[in-house]
N, C-alpha and C positions, 0 to 999 in steps of 0.2 A: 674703616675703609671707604664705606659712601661718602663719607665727609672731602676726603681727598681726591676723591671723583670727581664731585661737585666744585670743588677748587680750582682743580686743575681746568674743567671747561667755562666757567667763569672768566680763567685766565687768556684762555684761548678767544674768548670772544671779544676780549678786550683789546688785543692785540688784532684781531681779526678788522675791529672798528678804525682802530690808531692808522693802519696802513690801508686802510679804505678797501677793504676788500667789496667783490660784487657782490650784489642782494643784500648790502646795506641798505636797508629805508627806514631805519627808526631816526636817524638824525644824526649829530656830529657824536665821536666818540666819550668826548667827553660827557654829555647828556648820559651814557649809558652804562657807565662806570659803576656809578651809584647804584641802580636795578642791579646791576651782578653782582657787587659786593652784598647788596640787599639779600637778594636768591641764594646766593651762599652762606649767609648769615642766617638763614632763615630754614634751609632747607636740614631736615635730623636725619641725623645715619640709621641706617637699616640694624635693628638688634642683630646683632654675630651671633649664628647659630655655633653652639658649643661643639667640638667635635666629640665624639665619643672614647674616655679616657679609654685606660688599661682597669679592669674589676680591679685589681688588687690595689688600685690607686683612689678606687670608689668607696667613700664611708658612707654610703647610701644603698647597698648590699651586701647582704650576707646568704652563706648556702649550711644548712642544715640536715643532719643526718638521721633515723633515727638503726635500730637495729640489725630490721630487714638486710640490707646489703651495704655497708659501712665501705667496702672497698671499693664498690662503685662511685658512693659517691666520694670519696676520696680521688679517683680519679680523674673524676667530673672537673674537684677542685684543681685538678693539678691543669688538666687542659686550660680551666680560663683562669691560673693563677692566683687562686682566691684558698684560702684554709677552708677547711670543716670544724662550724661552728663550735665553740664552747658549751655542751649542755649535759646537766644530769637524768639520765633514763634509767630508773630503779624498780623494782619490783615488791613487793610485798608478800608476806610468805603465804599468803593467800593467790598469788597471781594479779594481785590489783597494779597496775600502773600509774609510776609518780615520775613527772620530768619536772624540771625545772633548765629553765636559758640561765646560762653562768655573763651571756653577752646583752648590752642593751639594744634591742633594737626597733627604739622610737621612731618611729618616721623611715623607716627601713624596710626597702623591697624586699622580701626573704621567702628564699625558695629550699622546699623541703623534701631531699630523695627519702623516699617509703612505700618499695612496691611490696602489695598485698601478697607475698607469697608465706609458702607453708610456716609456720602456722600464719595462717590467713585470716583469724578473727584476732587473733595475739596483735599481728602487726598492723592488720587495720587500725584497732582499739589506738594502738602507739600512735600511728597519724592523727587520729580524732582528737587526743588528749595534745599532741603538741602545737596542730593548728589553733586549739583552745587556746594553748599557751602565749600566743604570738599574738593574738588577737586582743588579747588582753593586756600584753604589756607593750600597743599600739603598736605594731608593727603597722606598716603604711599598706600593703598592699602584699599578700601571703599566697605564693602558688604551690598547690600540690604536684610536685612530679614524683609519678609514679610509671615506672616504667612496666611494671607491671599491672594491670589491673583485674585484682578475683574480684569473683561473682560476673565475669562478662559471657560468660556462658547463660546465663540465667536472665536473657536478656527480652522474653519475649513468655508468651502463655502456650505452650508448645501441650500443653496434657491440662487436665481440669484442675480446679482449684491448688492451682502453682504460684509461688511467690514472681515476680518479676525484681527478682535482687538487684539486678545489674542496675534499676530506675533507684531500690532504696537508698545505696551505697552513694549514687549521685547525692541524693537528700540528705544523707548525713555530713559528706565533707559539704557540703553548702552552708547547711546551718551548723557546722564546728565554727567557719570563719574562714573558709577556704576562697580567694577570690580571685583565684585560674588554678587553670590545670592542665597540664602536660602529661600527653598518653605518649604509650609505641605500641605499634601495632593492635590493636584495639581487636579484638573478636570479632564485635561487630560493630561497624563504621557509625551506625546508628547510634551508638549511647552518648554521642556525643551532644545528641538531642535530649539525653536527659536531664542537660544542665543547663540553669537558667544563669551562669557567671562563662565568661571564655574560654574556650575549651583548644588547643592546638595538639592537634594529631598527626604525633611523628610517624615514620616507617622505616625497621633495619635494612630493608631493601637496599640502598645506596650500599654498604657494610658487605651486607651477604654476595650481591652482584660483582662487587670488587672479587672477593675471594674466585668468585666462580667464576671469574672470563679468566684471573690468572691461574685456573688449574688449564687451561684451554681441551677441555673435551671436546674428542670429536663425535659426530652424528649424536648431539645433545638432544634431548625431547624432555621438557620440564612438562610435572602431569602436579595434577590436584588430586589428593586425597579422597574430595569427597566436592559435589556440586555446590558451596556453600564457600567453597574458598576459589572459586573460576576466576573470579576478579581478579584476586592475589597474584594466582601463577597465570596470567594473562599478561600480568604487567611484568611481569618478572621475565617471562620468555618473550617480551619485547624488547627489555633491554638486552636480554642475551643472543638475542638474535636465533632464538631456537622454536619449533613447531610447538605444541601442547596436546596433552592427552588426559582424558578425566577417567579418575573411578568410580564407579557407579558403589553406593554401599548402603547399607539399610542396618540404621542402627537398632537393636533390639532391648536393650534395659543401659544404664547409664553404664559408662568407660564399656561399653562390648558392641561392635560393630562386626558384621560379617558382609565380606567384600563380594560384588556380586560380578562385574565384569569391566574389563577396562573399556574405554571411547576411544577411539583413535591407535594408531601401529607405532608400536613401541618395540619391533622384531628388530633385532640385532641394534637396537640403538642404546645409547649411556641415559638414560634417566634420572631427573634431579628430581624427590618430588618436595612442595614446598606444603610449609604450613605455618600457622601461627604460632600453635600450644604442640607440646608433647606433652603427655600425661603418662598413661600406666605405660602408651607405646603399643598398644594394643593393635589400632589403625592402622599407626604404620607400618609394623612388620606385615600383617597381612594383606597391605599393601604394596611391600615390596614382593612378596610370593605372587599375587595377583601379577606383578607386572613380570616375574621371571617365566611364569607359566607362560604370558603372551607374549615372551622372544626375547625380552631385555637384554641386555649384553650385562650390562651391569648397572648396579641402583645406587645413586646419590640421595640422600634427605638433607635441609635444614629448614631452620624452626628462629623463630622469634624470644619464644619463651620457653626455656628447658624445664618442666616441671613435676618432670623423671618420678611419679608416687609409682609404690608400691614395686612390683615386678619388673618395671621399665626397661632400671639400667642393665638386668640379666637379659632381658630381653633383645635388648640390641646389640649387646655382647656376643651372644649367641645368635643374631642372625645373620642374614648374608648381605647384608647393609657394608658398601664400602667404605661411608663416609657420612657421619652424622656432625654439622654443623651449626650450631645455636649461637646466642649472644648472651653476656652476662646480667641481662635485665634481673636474671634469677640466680642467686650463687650455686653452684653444684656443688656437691655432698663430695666428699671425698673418694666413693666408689666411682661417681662418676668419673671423676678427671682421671682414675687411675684406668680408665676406658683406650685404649690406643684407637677407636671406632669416631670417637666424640672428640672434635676440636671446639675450642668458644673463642668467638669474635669480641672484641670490647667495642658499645656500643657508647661508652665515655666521651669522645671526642663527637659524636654528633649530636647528644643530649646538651653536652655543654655548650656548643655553637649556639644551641635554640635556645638555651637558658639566656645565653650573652645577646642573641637578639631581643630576646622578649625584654630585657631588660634596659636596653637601648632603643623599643620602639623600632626595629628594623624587620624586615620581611623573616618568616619562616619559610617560607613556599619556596624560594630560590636555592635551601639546600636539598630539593628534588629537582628543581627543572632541568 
């Protein structure tokens, strides 16, 4: 295309001379003929930036699954078109794990869904052993997407001689062969500092907000659980256009928290509260009571990660929770979905977006702005 640029005003100048045009001073037309055939002759077109195909038309990508959440990332595939990968994931009657890729992929950007969820040392181990895998039969460039990530709780030295897991877990997918990594919603914003390869930090946000302005609550007040996630629902009742309320809570041995008072008036208004993790559910029910004792009309939750142990799903079954909304970072158990309480968002369609960028070099940040 610059070639015929350059042609074209070459041509122009020539004709510009032959009819004598004004601010002619190089001399008669003829003299200058040559110089522009020259400069045309001479001048190289600009490399054509490729545009960015269709993935499924890309033999330079592949997307890999391993146990954890198969349907997710089957979805993922379906949004940018692309299958889930070929590969064997086997067990040994010991619990040891053996995969092997049924697919070559030499020189091959390949990304691998495997969030750490229950069993969480089972499906780690699965990610460590299949980034090994890819690593080795030269994959070009191997990100971990883990929509989920355990140990992000264990992020810090919070009581004396504690492991700081959330920094080890960094170290292990590094030296497996891991060379990015794709979070959502991350515990804490921080761990992202624990890794010395590129790290992009999604957020359901986009997802969960959609849902919540089409319930259209009125007199909404989005509250945080606990001082540690203010940020979170800060940003959250910006988009929704709603005030914010915090609760004050004082945790006592691990999963047992007891609520000590709300911040802000939450009397007669709909309350959303948000949070990252659910776990046993402990938090939140007594935090929905917190908020029904100071006036609430009625209590909304969603969550990033549904990760429902132990007592959870009876728990929210059994409270006075309107409406519990999570996304499928983490598959739920069959009790759960048979929950009328708990709806799940798929968060398939914005993983894959950031998959399809990261893998075309194009901005992440623009599917928040």
């Amino acid at each position: 295309m610059e070639t015929a640029t350059v042609t074209v005003t070459a041509e122009e100048k020539h004709q510009g001379s032959a009819s004598g045009a004004p601010g002619d001073g190089a001399g008669p037309a003829q003299a200058r003929v040559p110089e522009a055939a020259a400069s045309a002759k001479e001048a190289k077109p600009a490399p054509e930036r490729k545009k960015p195909g269709r993935l499924s038309e890309d033999k330079r990508f592949k997307l890999f699954s391993g146990t954890a959440n198969p349907e997710l990332a089957r979805k993922i595939g379906e949004h940018i078109g692309v299958p889930v990968g070929e590969a064997k994931l086997q067990r040994f009657a010991d619990g040891e794990v053996y995969f092997q890729l049924l697919e070559n992929v030499r020189g091959v950007d390949v990304f691998v869904v495997q969030p750490t969820c229950y069993p969480v040392d089972q499906h780690l181990v699965e990610l460590l052993v299949m980034i090994d895998a890819l690593k080795r039969a030269s994959a070009a460039r191997i990100t971990a997407v883990m929509p989920y990530y355990g140990y992000a709780r264990q992020d810090r030295k919070d009581r004396p001689r504690v492991a700081i897991s959330a920094k080890l877990i960094a170290d292990l997918l590094t030296t497996a062969g891991a060379n990015r990594a794709l979070f959502l919603d991350l515990h804490a914003a921080q761990i992202q500092g624990f890794f010395n390869i590129p790290v992009d930090h999604l957020f359901a946000s986009p997802v969960l907000v959609d849902h919540f302005r089409g319930l259209r609550l009125p007199n909404l007040t989005v509250v945080s659980p606990d001082a540690g996630g203010v940020e979170r629902a800060r940003f959250f009742a910006q988009k929704v256009g709603a005030p914010l309320a915090i609760v004050d809570k004082r945790r006592t041995e691990l999963n047992v928290a007891e609520v000590m008072h709300v911040v802000g008036d939450v009397s007669g208004q709909n309350c959303l509260i948000i949070d990252d993790i659910i776990d046993t559910a402990g938090t939140l029910v007594k935090t929905v009571d917190a908020l029904y004792a100071s006036g609430a009309a009625a209590v909304y939750a969603c969550a990033s990660h549904a990760v429902l142990s132990g007592p959870a799903i009876d728990r929210i079954a059994n409270s006075r929770l309107q409406q519990v909304v999570v996304t499928d970072t983490i598959p739920l158990r069959e009790a759960a979905l048979k929950v009328e309480k708990i709806k799940v968002l798929s968060i398939a369609g914005l993983v894959g977006t950031a998959i399809e960028n990261i893998h075309k070099e194009t901005s992440i940040s623009s599917l928040f702005s």
